[in-house]
Each structure stands twice: as C-alpha cells, then as structure tokens.
C-alpha positions in Angstrom: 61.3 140.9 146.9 57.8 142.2 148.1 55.0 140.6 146.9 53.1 143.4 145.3 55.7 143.7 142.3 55.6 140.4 141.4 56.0 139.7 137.5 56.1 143.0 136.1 59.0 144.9 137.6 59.5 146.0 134.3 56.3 147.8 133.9 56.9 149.8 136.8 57.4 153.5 136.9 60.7 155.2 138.1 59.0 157.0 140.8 58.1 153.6 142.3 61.4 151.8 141.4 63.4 154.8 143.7 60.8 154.4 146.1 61.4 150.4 146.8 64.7 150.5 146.6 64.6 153.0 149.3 62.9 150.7 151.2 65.1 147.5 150.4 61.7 146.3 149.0 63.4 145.6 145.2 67.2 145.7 143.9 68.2 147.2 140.8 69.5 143.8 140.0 66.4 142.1 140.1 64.8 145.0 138.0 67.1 144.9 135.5 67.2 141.3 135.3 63.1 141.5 134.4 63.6 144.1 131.9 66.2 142.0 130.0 63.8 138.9 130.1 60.9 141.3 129.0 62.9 142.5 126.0 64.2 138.7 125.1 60.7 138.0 124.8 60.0 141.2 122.6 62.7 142.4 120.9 63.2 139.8 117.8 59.2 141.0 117.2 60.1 145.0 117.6 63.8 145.4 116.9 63.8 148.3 118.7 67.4 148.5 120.3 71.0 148.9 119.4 74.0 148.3 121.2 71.7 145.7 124.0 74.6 144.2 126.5 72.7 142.5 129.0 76.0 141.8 131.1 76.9 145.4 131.0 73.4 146.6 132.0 74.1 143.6 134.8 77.1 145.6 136.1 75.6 148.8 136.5 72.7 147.2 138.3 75.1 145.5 140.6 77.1 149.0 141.3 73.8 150.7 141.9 72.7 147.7 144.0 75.7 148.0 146.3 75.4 152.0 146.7 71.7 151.3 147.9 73.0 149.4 150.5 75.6 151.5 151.3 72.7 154.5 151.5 74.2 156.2 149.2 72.6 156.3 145.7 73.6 158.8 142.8 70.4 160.2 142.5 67.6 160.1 141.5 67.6 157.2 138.5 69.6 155.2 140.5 69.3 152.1 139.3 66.5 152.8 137.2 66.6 151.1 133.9 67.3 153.4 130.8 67.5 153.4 126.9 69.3 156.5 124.9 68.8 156.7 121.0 71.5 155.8 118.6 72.2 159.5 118.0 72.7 160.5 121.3 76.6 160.0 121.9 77.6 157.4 124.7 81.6 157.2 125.6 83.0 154.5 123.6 80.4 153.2 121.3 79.7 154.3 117.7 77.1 156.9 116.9 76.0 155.5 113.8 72.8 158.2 113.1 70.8 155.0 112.3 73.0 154.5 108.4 75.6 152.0 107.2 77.2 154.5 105.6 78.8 156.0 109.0 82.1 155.2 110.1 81.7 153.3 112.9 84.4 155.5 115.4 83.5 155.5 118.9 82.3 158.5 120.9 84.7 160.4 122.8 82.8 161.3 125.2 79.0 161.4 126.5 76.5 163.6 124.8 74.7 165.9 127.7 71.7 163.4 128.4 73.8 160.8 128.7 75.7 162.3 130.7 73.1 162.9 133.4 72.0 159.6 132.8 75.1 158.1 134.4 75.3 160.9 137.2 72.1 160.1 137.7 72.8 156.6 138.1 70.4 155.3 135.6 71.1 151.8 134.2 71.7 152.5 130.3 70.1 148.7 129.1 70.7 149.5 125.6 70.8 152.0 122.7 67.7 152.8 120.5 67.3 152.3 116.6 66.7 155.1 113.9 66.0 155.6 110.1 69.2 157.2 108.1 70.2 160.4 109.8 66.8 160.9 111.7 65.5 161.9 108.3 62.1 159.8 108.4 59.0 159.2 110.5 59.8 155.1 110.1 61.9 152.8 111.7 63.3 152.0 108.2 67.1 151.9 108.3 70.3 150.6 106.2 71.9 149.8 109.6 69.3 148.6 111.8 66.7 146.1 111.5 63.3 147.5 110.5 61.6 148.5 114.0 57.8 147.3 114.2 55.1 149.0 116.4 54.5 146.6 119.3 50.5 147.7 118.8 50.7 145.9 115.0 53.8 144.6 114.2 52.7 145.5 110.3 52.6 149.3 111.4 55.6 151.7 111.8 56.8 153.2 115.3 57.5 156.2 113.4 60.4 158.0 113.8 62.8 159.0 113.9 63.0 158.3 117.4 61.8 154.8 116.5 63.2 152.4 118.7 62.5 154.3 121.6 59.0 155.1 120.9 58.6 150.8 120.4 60.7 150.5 123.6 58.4 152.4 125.6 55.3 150.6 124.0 56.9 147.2 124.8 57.9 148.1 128.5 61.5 148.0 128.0 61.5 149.5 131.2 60.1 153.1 132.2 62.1 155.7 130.8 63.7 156.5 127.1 65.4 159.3 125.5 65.2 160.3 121.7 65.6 163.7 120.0 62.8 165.8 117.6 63.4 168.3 114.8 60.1 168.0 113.2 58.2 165.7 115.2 60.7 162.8 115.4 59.5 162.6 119.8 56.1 163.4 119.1 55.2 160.9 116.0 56.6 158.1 117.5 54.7 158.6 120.8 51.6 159.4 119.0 51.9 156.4 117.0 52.9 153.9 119.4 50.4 155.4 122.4 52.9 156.8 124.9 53.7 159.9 126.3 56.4 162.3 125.4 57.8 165.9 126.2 59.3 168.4 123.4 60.7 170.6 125.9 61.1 174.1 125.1 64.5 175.0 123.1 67.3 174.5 124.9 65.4 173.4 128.2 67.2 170.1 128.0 70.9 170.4 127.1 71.8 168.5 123.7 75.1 168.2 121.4 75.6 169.0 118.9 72.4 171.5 119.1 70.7 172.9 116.2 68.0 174.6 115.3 65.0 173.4 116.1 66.7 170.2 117.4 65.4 168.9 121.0 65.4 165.8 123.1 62.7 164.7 125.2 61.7 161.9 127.8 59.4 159.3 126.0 57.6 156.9 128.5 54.3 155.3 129.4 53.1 158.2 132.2 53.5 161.8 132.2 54.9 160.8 136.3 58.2 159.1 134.2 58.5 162.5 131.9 57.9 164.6 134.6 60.6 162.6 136.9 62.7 161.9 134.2 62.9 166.3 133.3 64.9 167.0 137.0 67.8 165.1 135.5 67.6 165.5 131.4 67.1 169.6 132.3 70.4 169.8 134.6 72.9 172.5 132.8 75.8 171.4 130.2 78.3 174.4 128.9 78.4 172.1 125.6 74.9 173.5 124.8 75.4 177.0 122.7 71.9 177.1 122.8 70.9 176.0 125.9 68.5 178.3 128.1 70.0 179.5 131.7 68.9 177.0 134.3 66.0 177.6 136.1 65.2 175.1 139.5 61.5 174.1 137.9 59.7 172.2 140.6 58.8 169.2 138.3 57.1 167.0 141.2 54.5 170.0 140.9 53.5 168.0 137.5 50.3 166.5 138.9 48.0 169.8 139.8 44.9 167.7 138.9 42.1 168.5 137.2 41.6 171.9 138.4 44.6 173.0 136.2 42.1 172.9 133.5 39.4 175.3 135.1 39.1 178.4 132.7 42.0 177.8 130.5 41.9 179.3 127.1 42.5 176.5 125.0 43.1 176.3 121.1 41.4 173.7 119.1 43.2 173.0 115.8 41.8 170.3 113.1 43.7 171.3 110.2 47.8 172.1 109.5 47.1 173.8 106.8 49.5 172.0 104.4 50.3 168.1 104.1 47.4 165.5 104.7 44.4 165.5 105.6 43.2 164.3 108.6 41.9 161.0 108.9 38.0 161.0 110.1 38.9 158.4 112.9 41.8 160.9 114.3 39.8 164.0 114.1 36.8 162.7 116.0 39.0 161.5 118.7 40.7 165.0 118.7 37.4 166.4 119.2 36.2 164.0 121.7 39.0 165.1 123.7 37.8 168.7 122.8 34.8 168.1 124.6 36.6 166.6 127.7 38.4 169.7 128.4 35.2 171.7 128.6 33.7 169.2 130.7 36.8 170.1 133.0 36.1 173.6 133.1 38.1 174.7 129.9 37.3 177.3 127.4 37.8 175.5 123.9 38.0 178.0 120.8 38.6 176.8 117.2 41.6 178.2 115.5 42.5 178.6 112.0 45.3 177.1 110.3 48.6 178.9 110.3 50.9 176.7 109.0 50.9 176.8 104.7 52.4 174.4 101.8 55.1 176.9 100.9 56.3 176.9 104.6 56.5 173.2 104.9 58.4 173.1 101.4 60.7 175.7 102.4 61.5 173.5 105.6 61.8 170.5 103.5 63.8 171.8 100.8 66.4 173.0 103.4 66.6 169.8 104.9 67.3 168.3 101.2 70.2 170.8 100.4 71.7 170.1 104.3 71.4 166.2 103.6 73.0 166.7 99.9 75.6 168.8 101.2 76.8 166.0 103.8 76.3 163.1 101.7 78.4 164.9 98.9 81.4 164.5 101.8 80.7 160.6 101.5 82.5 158.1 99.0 80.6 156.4 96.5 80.6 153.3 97.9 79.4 154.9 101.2 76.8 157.2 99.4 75.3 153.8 97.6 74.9 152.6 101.6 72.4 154.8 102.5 68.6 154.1 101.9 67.5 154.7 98.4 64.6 156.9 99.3 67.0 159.3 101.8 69.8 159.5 98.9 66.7 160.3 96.1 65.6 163.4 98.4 69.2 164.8 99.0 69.7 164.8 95.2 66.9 166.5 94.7 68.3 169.9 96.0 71.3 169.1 93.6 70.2 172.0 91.1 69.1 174.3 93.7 70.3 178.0 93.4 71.7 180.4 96.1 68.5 182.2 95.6 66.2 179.2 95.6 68.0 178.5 99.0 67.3 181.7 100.0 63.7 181.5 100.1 63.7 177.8 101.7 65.7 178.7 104.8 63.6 182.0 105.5 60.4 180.1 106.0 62.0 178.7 109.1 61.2 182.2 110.3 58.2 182.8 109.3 56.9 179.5 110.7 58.6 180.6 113.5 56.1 184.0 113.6 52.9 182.4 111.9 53.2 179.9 115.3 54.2 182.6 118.1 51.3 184.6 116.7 48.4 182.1 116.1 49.6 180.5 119.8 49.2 184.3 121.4 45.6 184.3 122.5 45.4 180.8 124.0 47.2 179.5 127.2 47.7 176.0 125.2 46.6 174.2 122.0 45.4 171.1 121.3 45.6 169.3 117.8 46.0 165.8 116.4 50.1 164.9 116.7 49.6 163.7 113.4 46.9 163.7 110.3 47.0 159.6 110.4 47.4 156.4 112.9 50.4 154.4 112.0 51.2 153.6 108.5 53.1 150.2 106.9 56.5 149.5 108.6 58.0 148.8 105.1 57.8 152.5 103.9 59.7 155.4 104.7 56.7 157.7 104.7 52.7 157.7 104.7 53.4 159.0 101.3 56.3 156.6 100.3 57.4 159.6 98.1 60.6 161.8 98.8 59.6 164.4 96.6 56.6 164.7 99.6 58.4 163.2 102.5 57.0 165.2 105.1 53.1 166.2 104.5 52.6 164.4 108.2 54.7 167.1 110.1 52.2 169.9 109.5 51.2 169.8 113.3 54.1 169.3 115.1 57.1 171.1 113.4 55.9 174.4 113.5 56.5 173.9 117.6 60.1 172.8 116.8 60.6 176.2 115.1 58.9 178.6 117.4 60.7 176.9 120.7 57.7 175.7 122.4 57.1 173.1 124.5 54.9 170.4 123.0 53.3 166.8 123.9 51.8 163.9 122.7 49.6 161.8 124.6 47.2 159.0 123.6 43.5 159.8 123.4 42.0 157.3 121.9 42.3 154.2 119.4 40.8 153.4 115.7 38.8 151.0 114.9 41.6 148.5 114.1 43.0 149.3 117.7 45.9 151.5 117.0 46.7 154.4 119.3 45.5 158.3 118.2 47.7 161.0 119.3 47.1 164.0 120.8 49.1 167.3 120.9 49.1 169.4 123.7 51.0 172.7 123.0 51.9 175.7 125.6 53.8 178.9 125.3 57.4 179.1 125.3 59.2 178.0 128.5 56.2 176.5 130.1 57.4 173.3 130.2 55.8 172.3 133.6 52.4 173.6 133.0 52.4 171.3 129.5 53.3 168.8 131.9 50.5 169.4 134.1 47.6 169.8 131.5 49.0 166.7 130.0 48.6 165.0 134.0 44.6 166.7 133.8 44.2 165.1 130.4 46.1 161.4 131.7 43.4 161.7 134.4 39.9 163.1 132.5 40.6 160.7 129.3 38.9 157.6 128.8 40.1 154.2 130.4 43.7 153.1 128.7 43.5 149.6 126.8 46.2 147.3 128.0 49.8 147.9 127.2 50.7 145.1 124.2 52.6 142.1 125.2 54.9 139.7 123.2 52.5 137.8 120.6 53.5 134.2 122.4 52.3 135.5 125.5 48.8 137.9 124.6 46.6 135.0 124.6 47.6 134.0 128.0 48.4 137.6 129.4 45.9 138.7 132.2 46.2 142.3 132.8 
C-alpha cells in the first residue's frame, strides 16, 4: 500500500480509489477492510445502516481485487465501496420501507440503481436506514434504530434518506444512494453538510417510479456525485418515466469558477408557506449570495411562489395515499407503525372525492408556479431548508402530523416541476451544525447544476473538518 493513503482509505473519493487501483497502488480489499473498521467505530453512535455484512462486502472486494489484477475491472466503481437505502430493492433481501409493519419477503430482483451498482462493480457495504415509508425528514423508525447526525449526535440526519445522509457524514466510504419526493436527498445532505444531486425526473432510472419520486448520489464532493451520475444515469426499460438516454459528459462537472461569470441567478429567502427561516440560515444564504457576485454572477431577489394551500394540497394527498395503504394492513400490523405516521394517514379518513380533488391538483400548479418563477434565471439559490438540524427524537421540526411538512417549502416544489436540484453546505451555526444551500437549474441541466455546485465547492469558505467517532475527536489530527 502507498504511503500517501495511509489511515484514511476510507475518506477517499471514488475518483482516486479507481485511480490507485489502476496503478496496483491500493486493493479493494484493503479499502473495504478500512471502511468496515471506520463504521465499527461509528455506527453504534449513528445507526445509520441496515443489512451491514462485513463478510459479504469482503467477498465482493476480493472478486473485484482479482479482476484488477486480471486488468479487467467492471467499470467504473469497481471495487469502490457503496451503500443503497433500505427502499431501494437489492436481490434477496427484504425491502422493508424503514416500518415493522412490512413483510419482510425478499426482493426479486435489483431495483435499477442497484443494478448498475453491481455492473458497475461497486462493493454494496451495507443498506441504509429510513423513517416509516420515507414519510418524515427524521431518522425515526419502528424498524430501525433511531439514526443520529454524526455533527451532534442529539440532532436528526433528516430524512428520509437518513442513514445515507449520516453515512456520508461519518465517511462510510465515498458514495451513497437514497431517493427524494419532497426533499428526502436534499434535507438530509443539508442537515448533515454533504453534497447531493436531485437529478432531473427520470434522469436516473428508479422502480417503482412515481411522481415526483427521484434518487440521487449523496457524498462528501460534488467529484463523487458527478462520478457517481455516469453509472446511476445508465438506461433501465423498468422506468415508465424515465427520460431517453442522453451520453452527458459528466467528467465536464468541474468548469471552475468561470461557470459563474454573468449567470442570472435567483435569490430566494422565503418559501412562501411553512417556517420561517432561521436568522443564522438566512445570513449564511446570503453570504453565499454575495460570493456569487464576487464570481462574476448577476444575483436578483425573487419573490415567493410557493403558497400554504399548495403545500396542504401536497400534504393532504400524501395523507389519503398513506391511509389508503395502511387500510390494506392488519391491525396488528397497522398498531406497528409509528404513532405519528398512523395519526397523519387517519387524518385523510373523512376526506371527500371532492376534497381530494382539490389536494391532488395543487401538484400542478406547483408544478407551474415553479417552471414560471424559475423562467428568468439560469439557476436559483435558496436555503435547502428554513432550519439546521432539529432533535433526533421527533419526527418533525414541528413534532405535529397535522403540520408535518412546513420544512419542505424550498425543495419540493423542484420535485414537482422535474428540476434538477442540490444541496451543498455553506456555512455552520453558531453551535457548529452545517447550513444548506440549494442550488436549482432548469429542467434537464443536470450537469450544469453540477458545475455551479463545483464553482460554489471552490469560492465557499474553508470546510471544518469532517466529524469523527466521539472516542477518537480528541485525538483526531486532521
């Protein structure tokens, strides 16, 4: 093993990893064998995995070791270390959508980004936890063990791609997969500082799909997104929704700084429903404002678009979706399922044909209110989210499921118009916990959010160090 990686081979990026195994210079083995150590140290702090079987991760290192030395890997995460969330189906293991009240069956076959995962060659280390049926911004679960933010182990993740968003914080190696509907990429990454990708609708294949529904790379760089895209962004026939491949040159993500010159950029401080923002997140919002014009960008204010009766509509949707499946359940499998998640579904209980009506057709209209406010601006920036990282106890900054989701007012309306979105840290309160910054493009631009996220990676202010396992911060030396 070269000197130059000693002691934090799991920290590494996949770029690098591919690299020095080209060069004989590291083995998948021996990378693989640090992760596992790293999350032994970390994980009984963060619980952020499911499903962790270090002697299977072992064997796929070993297979990927042998194929280097054959010259002959996979491709291009070959024997790069990997995590997949819980609801992302993996061949033979139960999906159980982070609830005991699932029947633990296993999965026929491997959803789409698993799938290129293994063709891929990536070593799948474990699964990642979730809250009951991706339905909260918390690591709360009835089947998993409450997942901790490895910034403050009192503050949530968020959700609901939880485990991977702590994963990624704890440097459980350099490249995780969840899934967003609402924000459930973008929250997590926000509230745990690391960087993730909403990619347009459809840009990476998922199943089942739905509307609105997307997976995303979440990692530590916008290098591991950006590498991490070739593979998730390959074609699958299983996607009814799926957008025609294009060949997007994604190792064009780093244009530099110059990407910024005379960009028309939208600056927006308010939702326009939900909470308000939190003093320490909007100054950091517009401190990063004030980079981009230093950077040659044209930063305009923009009004809110979103509204209260959009966000209900969206919300009381969701309610009469999640009371429609859970009334499939038996009562001894309903009375699993989190008190709070099983108090919103029953809410919609009395809810008319009209009622329901006028719920799902504000998905629309966000749909327009978005396309139309984004229309004069080549990207927008806002906060990813009104607050930093709430209790890891409660389900919701509001810990009320008649208001479960007045913290998605940024970053669902990008869900709804297909857009590709970002989070990526830009700054830290007071009490050290990461701020997160949206960064929003028109539909299909996938790369150039990519690339304005790279200018902002490299204008921002210098990074704190990553968090290590409370027995070793006080000796840790970055």
């Amino acid at each position: 093993m070269s000197e130059q990686y000693h002691g934090a081979l799991h920290e590494l990026s996949a770029p690098t990893l591919i690299d020095a195994y080209r060069r004989r210079d590291l083995s998948p083995v021996e990378v693989t064998q640090s992760v596992l150590g790293h999350i032994e140290r970390w994980e009984h702090h963060v619980h952020a995995l499911y499903l962790l079987r270090p002697e299977l991760a072992l064997e796929q290192a070993r297979a990927s070791e042998a194929r280097w030395n054959r010259g002959e890997p996979m491709g291009p995460l070959d024997g790069v270390p990997v995590t997949i969330k819980d609801n992302i189906a993996t061949h033979g293991d139960p999906t159980p959508l982070g609830t005991a009240a699932a029947d633990l069956v296993p999965a026929a076959a491997d959803a789409p980004p698993a799938a290129r995962v293994r063709e891929a060659g990536g070593v799948v280390v474990a699964k990642t936890t979730m809250p009951d049926y991706g339905m909260l911004s918390s690591g709360l679960s009835s089947f998993h063990k409450l997942a901790r933010n490895p910034w403050d182990l009192s503050r949530t993740p968020g959700g609901s791609s939880a485990g991977a968003g702590a994963a990624a914080a704890a440097g459980y190696g350099p490249l995780h997969i969840g899934t967003d509907i609402g924000g459930s990429l973008r929250l997590p990454a926000g509230w745990c500082g690391i960087y993730t990708l909403k990619p347009s609708l459809g840009r990476i294949p998922i199943d089942p799909p739905y509307t609105g529904r997307a997976a995303g790379p979440m990692t530590r760089s916008v290098a591991d997104a950006a590498w991490f895209m070739q593979v998730l962004s390959l074609p699958d026939p299983r996607d009814s929704m799926s957008l025609p491949h294009q060949e997007i040159a994604w190792d064009r993500f780093d244009a530099g700084v110059e990407k910024l010159r005379g960009l028309r950029i939208g600056l927006l401080l308010e939702a326009g429903c939900g909470l308000a923002v939190e003093p320490e997140v909007r100054a950091a919002i517009e401190h990063a404002a004030r980079l981009f014009e230093r950077a040659g960008a044209v930063v305009a204010p923009m009004k809110p678009f979103m509204t209260q009766t959009m966000l209900d509509g969206m919300d009381h949707f969701w309610r009469m979706r999640s009371h429609v499946d859970m009334k499939s359940l038996t009562t001894l499998n309903k009375a699993k399922v989190l008190p709070y998640i099983q108090q919103w579904a029953d809410s919609a209980a009395g809810m008319d044909g009209e009622a329901l009506y006028k719920a799902t057709s504000q998905f629309h209209a966000t749909r327009v209110a978005t396309v139309n406010a984004c229309r004069a601006f080549d990207y927008v920036i806002s906060p990813t989210s009104p607050m930093p990282a709430f209790a890891a106890e409660l389900p919701s900054p509001t810990n009320d499921p008649l208001r479960p989701l007045e913290h998605i007012g940024f970053t669902v309306p990008f869900n709804m118009s297909e857009q590709p979105a970002a989070s990526i840290n830009c700054g830290y309160t007071s009490t050290g916990l990461p701020i997160g910054l949206q960064i929003a493009g028109q539909r299909f631009d996938d790369l150039g959010v990519l690339q304005v996220s790279r200018a902002f990676e490299i204008i921002r202010d210098p990074q704190r160090p990553w968090p290590q396992p409370p027995s070793e911060a006080l000796h840790h030396v970055d």
